[in-house]
C-alpha positions in Angstrom: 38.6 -25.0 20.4 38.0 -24.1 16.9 40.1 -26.3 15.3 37.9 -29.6 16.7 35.4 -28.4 13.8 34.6 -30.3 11.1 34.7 -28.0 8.0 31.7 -27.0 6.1 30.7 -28.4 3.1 28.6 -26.7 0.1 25.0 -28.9 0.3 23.8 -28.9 -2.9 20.3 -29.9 -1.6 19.8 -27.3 1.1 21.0 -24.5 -1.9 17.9 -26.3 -4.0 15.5 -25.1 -1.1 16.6 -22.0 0.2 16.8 -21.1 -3.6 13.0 -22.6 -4.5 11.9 -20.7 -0.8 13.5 -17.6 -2.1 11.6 -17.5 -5.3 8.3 -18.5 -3.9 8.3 -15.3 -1.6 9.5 -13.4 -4.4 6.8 -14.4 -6.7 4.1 -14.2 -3.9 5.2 -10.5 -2.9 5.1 -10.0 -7.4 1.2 -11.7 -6.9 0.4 -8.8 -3.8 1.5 -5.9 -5.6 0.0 -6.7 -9.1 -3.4 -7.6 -6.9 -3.0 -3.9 -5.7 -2.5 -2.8 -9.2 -5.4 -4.4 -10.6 -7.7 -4.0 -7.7 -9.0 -0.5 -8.4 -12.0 0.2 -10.4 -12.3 3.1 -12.6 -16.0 4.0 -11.5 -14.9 3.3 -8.0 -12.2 6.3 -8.1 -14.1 8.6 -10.1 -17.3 7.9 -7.8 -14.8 8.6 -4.7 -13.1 11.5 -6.0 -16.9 13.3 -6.6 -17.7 12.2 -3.2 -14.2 14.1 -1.8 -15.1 16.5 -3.9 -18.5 17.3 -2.5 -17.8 17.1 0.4 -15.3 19.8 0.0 -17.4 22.0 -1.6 -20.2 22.1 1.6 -17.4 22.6 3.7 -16.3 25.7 1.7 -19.8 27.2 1.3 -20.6 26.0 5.5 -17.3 27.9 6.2 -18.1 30.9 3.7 -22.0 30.9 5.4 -19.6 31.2 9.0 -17.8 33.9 7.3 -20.7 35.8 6.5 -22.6 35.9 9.5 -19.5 37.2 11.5 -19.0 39.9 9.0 -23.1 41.0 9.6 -22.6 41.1 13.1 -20.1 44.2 13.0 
């Protein structure tokens, strides 16, 4: 069965794609991480991490408030 198959033969052509394909996905996926990289702005964090931060801190004082008030009631 097997031996009614022609043999394969290195296409030089088809290598010249698969290889240009291959290096086209590769410098694409290079283009998405270096967009992610680049596409933080300082004042954006530091404005984001004072946001987390605030809101942090009203939790803690709304929880410490909670705290207090069950400690009055004994």
């Amino acid at each position: 069965m097997i031996d009614h198959l022609t043999p394969m033969t290195p296409d030089a052509a088809r290598r010249a794609r698969t290889m240009a394909r291959c290096h086209q996905r590769l410098a694409a996926g290079r283009r998405r991480i270096e967009a992610r990289r680049r596409g933080r702005q300082p004042r954006a964090v530091m404005v984001e991490r004072y946001l987390l931060a605030g809101v942090c801190a009203a939790y803690l004082i709304a929880m410490a408030g909670e705290l207090v008030a069950v400690a009055a009631m004994r």
